[in-house]
N, C-alpha and C positions, 0 to 999 in steps of 0.2 A: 971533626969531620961532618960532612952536610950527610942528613939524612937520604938518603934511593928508595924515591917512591917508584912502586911496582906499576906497570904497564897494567890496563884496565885489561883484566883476563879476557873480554868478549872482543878486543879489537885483534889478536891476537891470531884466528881464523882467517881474518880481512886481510892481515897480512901477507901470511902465507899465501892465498887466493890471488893477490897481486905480486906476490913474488915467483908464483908458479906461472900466471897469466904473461909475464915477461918474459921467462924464461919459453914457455912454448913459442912465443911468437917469434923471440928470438932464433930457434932453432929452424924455422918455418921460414926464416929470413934468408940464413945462411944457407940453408938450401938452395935457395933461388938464386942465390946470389951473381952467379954465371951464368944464367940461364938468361936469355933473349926475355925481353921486357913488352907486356901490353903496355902501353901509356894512354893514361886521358889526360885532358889538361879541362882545371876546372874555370880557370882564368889563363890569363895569359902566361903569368909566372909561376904557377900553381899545378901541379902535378900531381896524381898520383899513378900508382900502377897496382897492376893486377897481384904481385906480391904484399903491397899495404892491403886491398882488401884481404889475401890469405888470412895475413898475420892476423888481423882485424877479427876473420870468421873464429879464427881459435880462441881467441882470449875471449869474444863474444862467450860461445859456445862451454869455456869454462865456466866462465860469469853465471850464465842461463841456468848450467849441471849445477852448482852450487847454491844458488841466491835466486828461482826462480823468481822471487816478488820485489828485486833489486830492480831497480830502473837502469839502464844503458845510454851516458850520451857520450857520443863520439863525431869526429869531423867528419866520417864515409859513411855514417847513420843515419838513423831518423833524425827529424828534429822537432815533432812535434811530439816530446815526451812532454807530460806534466812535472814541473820542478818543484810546484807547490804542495804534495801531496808528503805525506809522513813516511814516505817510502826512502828506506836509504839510497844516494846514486852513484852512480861509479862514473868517474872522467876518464875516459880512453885517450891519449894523445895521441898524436898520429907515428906511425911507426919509421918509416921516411924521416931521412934528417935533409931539412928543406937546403933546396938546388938553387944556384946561381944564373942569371943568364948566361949563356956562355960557357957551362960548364963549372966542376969544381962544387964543393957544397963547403957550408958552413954550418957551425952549429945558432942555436938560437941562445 
């Protein structure tokens, strides 16, 4: 039998972090879910709403509580973070499972 190497104890935090970060946004989702929609459109085919940013501020806002010297890049965020610097960074995907013309969504 092949030997099970152990998960690096320090990443272990990071995950939890990100597995609670999805789970808040998710439930911040579902809330909204029936509820009448802001929409921007960033392009023509490009959406978001006022529920991605919610979800968005929560997992922020966890990220921030936790890891305040983590950097944050995300698609409804800044964009001028430094990527070069020693700091570890977290990728937010966007919360939205992107829309069709026309209606109907897909996943990516």
């Amino acid at each position: 039998m092949g030997r099970r190497t152990a998960d690096p104890p320090d990443m272990n935090p990071y995950l939890q972090t990100a597995l609670d970060a999805a789970h808040l946004a998710g439930v911040k989702l579902r809330r909204k879910l029936r509820q009448t929609r802001q929409v921007s459109y960033k392009g023509r085919r490009d959406i978001v709403t006022d529920a991605d940013f919610d979800a968005q501020r929560t997992v922020l806002g966890l990220l921030n509580e936790r890891y305040p010297e983590h950097a944050v890049l995300s698609e409804e965020g800044r964009h001028d973070i430094d990527l070069a610097g020693p700091r570890p960074t977290w990728f937010r995907k966007p919360s939205a499972i992107p829309r069709r013309a026309g209606g109907g969504s897909r996943l990516e």
